[in-house]
C-alpha positions in Angstrom: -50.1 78.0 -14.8 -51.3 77.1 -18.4 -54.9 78.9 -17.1 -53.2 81.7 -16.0 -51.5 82.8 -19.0 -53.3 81.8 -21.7 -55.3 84.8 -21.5 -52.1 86.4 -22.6 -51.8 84.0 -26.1 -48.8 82.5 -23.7 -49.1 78.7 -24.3 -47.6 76.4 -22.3 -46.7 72.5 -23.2 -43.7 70.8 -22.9 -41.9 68.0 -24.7 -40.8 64.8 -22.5 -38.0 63.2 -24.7 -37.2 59.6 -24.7 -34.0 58.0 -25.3 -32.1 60.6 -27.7 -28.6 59.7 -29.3 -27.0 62.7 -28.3 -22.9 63.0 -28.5 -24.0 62.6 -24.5 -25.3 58.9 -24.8 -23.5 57.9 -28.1 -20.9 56.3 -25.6 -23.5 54.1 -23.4 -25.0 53.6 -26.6 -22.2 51.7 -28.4 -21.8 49.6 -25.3 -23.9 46.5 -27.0 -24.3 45.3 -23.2 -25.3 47.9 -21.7 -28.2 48.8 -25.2 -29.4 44.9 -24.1 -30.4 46.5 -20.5 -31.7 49.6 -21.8 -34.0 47.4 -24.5 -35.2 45.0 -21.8 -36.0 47.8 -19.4 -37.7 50.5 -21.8 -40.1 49.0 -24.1 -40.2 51.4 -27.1 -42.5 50.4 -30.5 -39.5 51.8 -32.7 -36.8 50.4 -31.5 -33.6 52.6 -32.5 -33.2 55.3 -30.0 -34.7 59.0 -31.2 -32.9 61.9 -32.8 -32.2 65.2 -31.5 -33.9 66.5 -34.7 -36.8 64.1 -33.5 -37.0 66.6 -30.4 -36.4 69.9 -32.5 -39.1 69.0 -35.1 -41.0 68.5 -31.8 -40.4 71.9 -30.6 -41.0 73.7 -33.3 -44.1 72.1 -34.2 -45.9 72.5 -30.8 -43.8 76.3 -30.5 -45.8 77.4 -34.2 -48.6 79.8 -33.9 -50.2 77.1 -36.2 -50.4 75.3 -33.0 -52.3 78.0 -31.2 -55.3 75.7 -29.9 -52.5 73.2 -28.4 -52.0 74.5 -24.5 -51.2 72.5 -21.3 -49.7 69.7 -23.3 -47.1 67.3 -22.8 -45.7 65.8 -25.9 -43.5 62.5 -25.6 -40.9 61.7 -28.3 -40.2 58.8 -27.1 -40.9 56.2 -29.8 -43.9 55.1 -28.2 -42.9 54.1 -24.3 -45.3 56.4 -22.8 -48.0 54.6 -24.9 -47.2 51.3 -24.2 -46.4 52.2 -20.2 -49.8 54.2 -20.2 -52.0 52.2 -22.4 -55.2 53.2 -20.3 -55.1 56.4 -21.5 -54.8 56.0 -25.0 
């Protein structure tokens, strides 16, 4: 898809968030039990959950026309799981 519209300046990425306090997981997230689990289970190298202004800073970074050269690209905000889940390709 990215090949067939970049000949069009129409860049495609996307953004693959991680966990995001949000008022949608602000409840599972005070549950002190249930942050245990989600620790254990997602290793993340910063270890407070992200910010939706983590994802819109994101956004708008890789939605710029600064970012012109940038096509086909997934970014992860997601404090560094994909990193440390995917190490061979970093």
């Amino acid at each position: 898809m990215t090949r067939d519209w970049a000949g069009s300046r129409v860049f495609l990425n996307a953004v693959a968030p991680g966990l995001t306090l949000t008022n949608m997981t602000r409840p599972m997230l005070s549950d002190p039990a249930l942050v245990d689990v989600i620790n254990a289970s997602t290793p993340r190298a910063v270890s407070q959950p992200g910010k939706a202004e983590d994802l819109a800073e994101a956004i708008v970074a890789i939605a710029s026309l600064r970012s012109g050269y940038v096509v086909g690209q997934v970014l992860h905000v997601d404090g560094g799981t994909h990193a440390i889940l995917q190490p061979e390709i970093y």
